[in-house]
VOPA-573552 format. One record per residue: x, y, z of N, C-alpha, C in turn. Coordinates in nm, 2 decimals. Example, Ala and Ser with C-alpha at 12.3 -4.5 7.8 and 13.67 -1.06 7.14 Angstrom:
2
[atom [1.32, -0.57, 0.78], [1.23, -0.45, 0.78], [1.32, -0.33, 0.78]];
[atom [1.28, -0.22, 0.71], [1.37, -0.11, 0.71], [1.29, 0.00, 0.79]];
***
This chain:
149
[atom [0.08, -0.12, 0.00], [0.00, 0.00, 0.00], [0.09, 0.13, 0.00]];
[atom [0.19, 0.11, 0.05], [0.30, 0.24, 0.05], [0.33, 0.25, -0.08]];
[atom [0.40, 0.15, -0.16], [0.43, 0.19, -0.29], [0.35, 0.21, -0.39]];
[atom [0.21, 0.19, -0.35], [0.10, 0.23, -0.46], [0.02, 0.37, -0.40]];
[atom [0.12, 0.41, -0.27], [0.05, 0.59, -0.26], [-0.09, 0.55, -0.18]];
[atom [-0.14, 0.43, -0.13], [-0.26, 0.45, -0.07], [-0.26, 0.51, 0.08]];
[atom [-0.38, 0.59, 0.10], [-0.40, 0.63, 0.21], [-0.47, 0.56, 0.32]];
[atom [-0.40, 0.53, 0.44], [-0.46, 0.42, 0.55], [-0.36, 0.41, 0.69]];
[atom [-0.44, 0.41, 0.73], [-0.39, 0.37, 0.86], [-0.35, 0.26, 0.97]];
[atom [-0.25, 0.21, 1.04], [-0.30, 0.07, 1.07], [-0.38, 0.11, 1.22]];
[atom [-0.44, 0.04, 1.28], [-0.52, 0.03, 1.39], [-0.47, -0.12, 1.52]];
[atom [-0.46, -0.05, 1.58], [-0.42, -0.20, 1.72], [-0.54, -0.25, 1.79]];
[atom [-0.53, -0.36, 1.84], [-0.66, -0.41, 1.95], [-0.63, -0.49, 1.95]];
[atom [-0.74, -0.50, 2.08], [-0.71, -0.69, 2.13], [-0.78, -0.79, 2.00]];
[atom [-0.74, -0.95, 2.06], [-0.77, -0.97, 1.87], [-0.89, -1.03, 1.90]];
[atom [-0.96, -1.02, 1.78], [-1.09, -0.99, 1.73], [-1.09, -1.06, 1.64]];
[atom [-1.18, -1.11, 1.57], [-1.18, -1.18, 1.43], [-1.35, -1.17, 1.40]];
[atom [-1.44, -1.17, 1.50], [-1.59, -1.13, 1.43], [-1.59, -0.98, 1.42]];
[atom [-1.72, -0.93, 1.32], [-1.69, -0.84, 1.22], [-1.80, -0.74, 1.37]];
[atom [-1.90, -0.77, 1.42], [-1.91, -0.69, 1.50], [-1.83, -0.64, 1.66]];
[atom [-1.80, -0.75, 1.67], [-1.67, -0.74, 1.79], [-1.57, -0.59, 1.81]];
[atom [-1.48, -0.67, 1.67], [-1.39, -0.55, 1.62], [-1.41, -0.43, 1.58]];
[atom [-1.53, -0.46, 1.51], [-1.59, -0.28, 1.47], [-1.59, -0.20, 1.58]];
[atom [-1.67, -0.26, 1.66], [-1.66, -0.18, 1.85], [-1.52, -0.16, 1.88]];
[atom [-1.46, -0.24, 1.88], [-1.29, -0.29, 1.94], [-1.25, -0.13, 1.85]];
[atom [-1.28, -0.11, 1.70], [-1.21, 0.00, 1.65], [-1.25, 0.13, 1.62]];
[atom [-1.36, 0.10, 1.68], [-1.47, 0.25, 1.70], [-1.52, 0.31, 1.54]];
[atom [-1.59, 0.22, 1.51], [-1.63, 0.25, 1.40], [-1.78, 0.18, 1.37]];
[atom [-1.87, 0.24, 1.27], [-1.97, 0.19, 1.23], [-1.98, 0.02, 1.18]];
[atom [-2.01, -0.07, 1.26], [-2.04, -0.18, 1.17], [-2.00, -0.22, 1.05]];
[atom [-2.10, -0.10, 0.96], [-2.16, -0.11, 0.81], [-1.95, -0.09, 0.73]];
[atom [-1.91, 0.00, 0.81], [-1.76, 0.02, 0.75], [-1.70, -0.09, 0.72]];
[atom [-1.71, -0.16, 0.80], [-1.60, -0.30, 0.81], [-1.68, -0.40, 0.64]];
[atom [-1.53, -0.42, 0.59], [-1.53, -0.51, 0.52], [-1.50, -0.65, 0.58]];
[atom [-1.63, -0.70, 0.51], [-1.65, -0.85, 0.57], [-1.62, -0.94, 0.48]];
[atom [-1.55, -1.07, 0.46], [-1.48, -1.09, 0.37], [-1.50, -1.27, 0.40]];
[atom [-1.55, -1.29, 0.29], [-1.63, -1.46, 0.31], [-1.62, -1.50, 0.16]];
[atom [-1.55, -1.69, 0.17], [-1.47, -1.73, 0.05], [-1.55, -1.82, 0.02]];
[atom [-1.64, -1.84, -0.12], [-1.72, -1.96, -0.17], [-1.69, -1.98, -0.29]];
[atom [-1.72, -2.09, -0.25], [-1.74, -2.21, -0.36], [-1.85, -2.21, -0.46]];
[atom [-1.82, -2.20, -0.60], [-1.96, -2.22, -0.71], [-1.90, -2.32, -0.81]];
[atom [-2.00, -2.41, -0.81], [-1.97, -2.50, -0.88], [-2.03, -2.49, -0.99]];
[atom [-1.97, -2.50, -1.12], [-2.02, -2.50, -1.22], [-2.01, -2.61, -1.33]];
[atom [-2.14, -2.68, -1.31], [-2.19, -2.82, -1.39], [-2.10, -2.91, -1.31]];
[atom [-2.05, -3.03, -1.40], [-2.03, -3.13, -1.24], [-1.91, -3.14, -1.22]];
[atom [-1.80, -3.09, -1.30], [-1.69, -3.10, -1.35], [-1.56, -2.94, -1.28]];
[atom [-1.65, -2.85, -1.30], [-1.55, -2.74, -1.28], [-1.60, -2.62, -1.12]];
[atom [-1.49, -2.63, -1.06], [-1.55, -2.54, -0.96], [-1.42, -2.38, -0.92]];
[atom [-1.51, -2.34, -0.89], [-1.45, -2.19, -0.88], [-1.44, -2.14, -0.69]];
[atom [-1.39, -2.05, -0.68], [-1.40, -1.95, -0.59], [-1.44, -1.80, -0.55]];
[atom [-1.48, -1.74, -0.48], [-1.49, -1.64, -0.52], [-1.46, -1.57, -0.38]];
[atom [-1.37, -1.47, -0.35], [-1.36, -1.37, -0.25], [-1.51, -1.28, -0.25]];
[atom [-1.61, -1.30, -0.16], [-1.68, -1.21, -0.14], [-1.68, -1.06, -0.03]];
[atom [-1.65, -0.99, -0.11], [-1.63, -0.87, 0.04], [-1.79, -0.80, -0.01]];
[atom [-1.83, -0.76, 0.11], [-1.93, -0.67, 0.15], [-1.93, -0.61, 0.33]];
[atom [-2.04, -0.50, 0.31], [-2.03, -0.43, 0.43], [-2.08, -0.52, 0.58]];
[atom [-2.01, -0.49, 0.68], [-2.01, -0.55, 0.81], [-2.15, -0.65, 0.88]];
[atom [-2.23, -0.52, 0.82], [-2.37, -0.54, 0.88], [-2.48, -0.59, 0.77]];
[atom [-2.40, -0.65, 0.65], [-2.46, -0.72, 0.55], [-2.48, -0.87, 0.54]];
[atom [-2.56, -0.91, 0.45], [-2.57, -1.08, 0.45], [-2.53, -1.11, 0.33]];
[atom [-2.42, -1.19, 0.27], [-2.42, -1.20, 0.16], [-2.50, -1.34, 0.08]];
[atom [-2.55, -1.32, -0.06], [-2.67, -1.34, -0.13], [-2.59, -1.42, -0.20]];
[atom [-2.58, -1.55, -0.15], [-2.49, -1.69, -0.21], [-2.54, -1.69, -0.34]];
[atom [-2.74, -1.68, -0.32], [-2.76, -1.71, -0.49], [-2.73, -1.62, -0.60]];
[atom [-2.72, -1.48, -0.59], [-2.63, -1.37, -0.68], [-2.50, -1.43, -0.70]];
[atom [-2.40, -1.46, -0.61], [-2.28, -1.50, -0.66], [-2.27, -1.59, -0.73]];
[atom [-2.40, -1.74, -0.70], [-2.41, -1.85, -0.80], [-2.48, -1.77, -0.92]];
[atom [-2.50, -1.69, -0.97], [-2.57, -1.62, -1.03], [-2.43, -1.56, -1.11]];
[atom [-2.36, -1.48, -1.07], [-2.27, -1.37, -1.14], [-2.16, -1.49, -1.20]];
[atom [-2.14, -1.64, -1.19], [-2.09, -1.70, -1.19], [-2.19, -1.85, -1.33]];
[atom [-2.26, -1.78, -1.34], [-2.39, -1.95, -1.39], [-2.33, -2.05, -1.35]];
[atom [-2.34, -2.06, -1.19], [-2.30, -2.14, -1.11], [-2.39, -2.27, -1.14]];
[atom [-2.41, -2.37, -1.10], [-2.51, -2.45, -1.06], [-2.52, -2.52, -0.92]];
[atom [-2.42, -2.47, -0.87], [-2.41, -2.50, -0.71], [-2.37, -2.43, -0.61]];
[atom [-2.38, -2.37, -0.47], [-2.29, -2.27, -0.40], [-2.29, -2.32, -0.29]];
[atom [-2.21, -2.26, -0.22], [-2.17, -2.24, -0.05], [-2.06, -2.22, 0.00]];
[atom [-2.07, -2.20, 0.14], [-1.92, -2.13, 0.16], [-1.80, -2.24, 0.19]];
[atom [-1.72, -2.19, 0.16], [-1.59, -2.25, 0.11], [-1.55, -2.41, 0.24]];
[atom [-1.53, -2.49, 0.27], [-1.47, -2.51, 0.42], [-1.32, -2.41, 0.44]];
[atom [-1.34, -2.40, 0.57], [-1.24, -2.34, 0.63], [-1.09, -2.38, 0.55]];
[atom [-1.04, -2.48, 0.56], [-0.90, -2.54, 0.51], [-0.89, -2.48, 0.37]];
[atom [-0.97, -2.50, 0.34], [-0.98, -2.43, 0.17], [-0.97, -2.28, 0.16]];
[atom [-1.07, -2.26, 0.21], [-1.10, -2.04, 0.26], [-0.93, -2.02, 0.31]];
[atom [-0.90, -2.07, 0.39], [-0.77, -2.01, 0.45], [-0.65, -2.06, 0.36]];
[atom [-0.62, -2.15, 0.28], [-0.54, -2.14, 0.19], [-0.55, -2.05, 0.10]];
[atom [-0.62, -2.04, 0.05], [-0.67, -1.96, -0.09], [-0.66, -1.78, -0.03]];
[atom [-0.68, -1.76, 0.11], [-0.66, -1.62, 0.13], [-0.55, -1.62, 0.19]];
[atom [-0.48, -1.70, 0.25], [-0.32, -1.68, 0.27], [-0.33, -1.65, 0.43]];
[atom [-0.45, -1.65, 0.53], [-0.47, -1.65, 0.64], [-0.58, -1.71, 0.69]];
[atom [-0.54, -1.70, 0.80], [-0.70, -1.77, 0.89], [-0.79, -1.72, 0.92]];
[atom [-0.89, -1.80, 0.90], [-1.03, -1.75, 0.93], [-1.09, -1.64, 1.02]];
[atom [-1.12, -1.51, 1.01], [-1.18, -1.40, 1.07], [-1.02, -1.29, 1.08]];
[atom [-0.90, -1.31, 0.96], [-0.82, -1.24, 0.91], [-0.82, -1.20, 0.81]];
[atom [-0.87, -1.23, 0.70], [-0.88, -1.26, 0.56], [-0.89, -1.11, 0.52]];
[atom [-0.80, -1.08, 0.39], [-0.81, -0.96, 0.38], [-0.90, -0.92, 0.25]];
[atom [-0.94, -0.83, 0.23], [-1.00, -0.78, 0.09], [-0.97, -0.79, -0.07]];
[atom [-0.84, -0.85, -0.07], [-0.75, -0.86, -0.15], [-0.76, -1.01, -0.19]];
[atom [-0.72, -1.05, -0.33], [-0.72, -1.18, -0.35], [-0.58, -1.20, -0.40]];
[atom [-0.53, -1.25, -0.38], [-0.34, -1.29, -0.41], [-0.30, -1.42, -0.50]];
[atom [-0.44, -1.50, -0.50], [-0.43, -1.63, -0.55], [-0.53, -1.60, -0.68]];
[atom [-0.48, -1.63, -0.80], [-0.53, -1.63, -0.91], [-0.69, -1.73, -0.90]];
[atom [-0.65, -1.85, -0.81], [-0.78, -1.94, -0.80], [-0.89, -1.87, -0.71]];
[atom [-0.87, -1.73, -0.69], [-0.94, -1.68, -0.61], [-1.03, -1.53, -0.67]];
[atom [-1.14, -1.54, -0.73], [-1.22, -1.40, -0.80], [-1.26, -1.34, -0.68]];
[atom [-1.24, -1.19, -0.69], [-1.27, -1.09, -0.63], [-1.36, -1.03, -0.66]];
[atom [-1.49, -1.01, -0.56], [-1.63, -0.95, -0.59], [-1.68, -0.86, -0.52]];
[atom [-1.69, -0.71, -0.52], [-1.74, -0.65, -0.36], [-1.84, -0.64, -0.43]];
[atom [-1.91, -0.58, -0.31], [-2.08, -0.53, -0.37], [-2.08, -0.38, -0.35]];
[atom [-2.15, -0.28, -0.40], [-2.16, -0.21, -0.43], [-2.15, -0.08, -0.33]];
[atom [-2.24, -0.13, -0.29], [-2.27, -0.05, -0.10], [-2.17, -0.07, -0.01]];
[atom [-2.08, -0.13, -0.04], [-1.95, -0.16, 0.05], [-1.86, -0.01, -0.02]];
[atom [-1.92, 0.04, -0.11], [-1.85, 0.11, -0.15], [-1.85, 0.27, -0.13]];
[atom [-1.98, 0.27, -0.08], [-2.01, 0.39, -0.06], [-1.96, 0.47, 0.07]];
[atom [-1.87, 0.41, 0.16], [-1.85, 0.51, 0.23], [-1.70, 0.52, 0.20]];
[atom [-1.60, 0.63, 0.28], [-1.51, 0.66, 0.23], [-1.39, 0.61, 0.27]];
[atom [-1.44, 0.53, 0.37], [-1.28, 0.48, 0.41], [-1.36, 0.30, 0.47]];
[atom [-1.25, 0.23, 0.48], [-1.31, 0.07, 0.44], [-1.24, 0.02, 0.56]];
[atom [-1.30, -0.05, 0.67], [-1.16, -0.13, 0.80], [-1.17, -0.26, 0.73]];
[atom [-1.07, -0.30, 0.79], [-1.05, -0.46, 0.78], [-0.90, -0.52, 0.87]];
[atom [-0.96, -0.64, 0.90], [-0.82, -0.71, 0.98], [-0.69, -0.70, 0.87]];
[atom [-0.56, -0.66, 0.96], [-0.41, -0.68, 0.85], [-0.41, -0.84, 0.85]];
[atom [-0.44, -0.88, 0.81], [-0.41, -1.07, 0.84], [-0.34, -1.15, 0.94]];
[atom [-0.43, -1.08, 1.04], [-0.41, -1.10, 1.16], [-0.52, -1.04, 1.26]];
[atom [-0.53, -1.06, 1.37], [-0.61, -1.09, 1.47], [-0.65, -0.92, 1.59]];
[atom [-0.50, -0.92, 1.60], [-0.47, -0.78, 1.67], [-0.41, -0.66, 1.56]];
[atom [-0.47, -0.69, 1.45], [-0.42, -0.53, 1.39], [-0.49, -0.53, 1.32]];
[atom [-0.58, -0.37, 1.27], [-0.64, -0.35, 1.18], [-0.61, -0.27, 1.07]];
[atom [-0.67, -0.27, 0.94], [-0.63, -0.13, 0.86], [-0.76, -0.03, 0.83]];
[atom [-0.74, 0.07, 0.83], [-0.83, 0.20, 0.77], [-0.78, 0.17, 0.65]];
[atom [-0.83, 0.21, 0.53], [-0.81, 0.24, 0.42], [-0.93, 0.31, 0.35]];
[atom [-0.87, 0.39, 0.28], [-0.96, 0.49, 0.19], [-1.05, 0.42, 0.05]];
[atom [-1.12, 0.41, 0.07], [-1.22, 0.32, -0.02], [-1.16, 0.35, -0.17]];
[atom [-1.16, 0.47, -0.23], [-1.10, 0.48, -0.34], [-0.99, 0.44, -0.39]];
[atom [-0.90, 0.40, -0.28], [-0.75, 0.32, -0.32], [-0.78, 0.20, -0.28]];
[atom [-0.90, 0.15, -0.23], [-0.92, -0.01, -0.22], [-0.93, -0.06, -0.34]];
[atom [-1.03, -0.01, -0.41], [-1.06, -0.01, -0.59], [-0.98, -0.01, -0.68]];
[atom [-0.88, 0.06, -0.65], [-0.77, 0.10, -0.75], [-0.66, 0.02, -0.69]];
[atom [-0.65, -0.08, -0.62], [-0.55, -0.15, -0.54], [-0.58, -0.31, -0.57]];
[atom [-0.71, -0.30, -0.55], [-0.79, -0.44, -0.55], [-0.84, -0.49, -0.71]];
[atom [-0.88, -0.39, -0.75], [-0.94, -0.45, -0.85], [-1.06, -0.55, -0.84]];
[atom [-1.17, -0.53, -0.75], [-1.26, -0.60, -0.72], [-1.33, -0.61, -0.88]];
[atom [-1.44, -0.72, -0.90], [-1.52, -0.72, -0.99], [-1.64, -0.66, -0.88]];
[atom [-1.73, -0.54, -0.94], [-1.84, -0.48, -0.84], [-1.93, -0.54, -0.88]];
[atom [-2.01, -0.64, -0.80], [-2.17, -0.66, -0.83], [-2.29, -0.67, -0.72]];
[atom [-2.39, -0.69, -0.72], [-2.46, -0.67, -0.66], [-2.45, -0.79, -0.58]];
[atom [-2.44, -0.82, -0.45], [-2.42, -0.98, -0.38], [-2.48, -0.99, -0.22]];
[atom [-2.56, -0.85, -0.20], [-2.58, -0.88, -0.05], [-2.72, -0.90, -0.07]];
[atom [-2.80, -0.96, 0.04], [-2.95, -0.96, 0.04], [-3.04, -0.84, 0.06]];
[atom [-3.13, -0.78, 0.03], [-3.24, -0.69, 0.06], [-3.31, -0.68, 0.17]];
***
């Protein structure tokens, strides 16, 4: 993030890994925190995919949109052992970012609207602020619609 000029902050706490816990723990709205959940879409009987889902804290993500953005024919979330290889950490660290090619990146839209984004550093006791507009331009998310109504 230094050498790409983004603006962020890191944040300390005791460690935390649920998305409302830490929000409190970093004094921030819920809805800020990027929440970050790894599934599986299987498509026909033969090929299966992944998908990094980030959306806002206080959202539910909409499995069947992603089996959707995907013409999936199957979904659910990832098992753990799988989720944590593929994001390079453990479970309630996972960052926004996908690093593994076998891994598609999807935020939803509304995760987008506010201006600055938390998330765990990949790890338990540190957080990051970051400026939503260099999340985008850092991440490269695919934007679609993926939370429920």
């Amino acid at each position: 993030m230094d050498a790409a000029g983004a603006r962020y902050r890191l944040i300390d706490h005791a460690p935390e890994g649920r998305t409302d816990e830490v929000s409190a723990l970093r004094g921030h709205d819920v809805s800020q925190a990027a929440k970050c959940l790894i599934v599986m879409v299987k498509i026909g009987k033969k090929q299966t995919r992944h998908v990094l889902a980030v959306v806002p804290g206080d959202a539910r993500l909409d499995l069947q949109a992603v089996k959707g953005l995907l013409d999936g024919t199957y979904v659910g979330f990832a098992g753990k052992e799988k989720a944590e290889e593929l994001a390079g950490s453990v479970s309630g660290t996972v960052l926004p970012f996908s690093y593994d090619p076998r891994l598609e990146l999807v935020a939803d839209p509304s995760l987008l609207e506010r201006p600055e984004l938390y998330f765990n550093a990949a790890r338990l006791d540190r957080s990051v602020a970051l400026a939503t507009d260099d999340y985008v331009r850092l991440a490269e998310p695919r934007i679609a619609p993926i939370v429920m109504n």
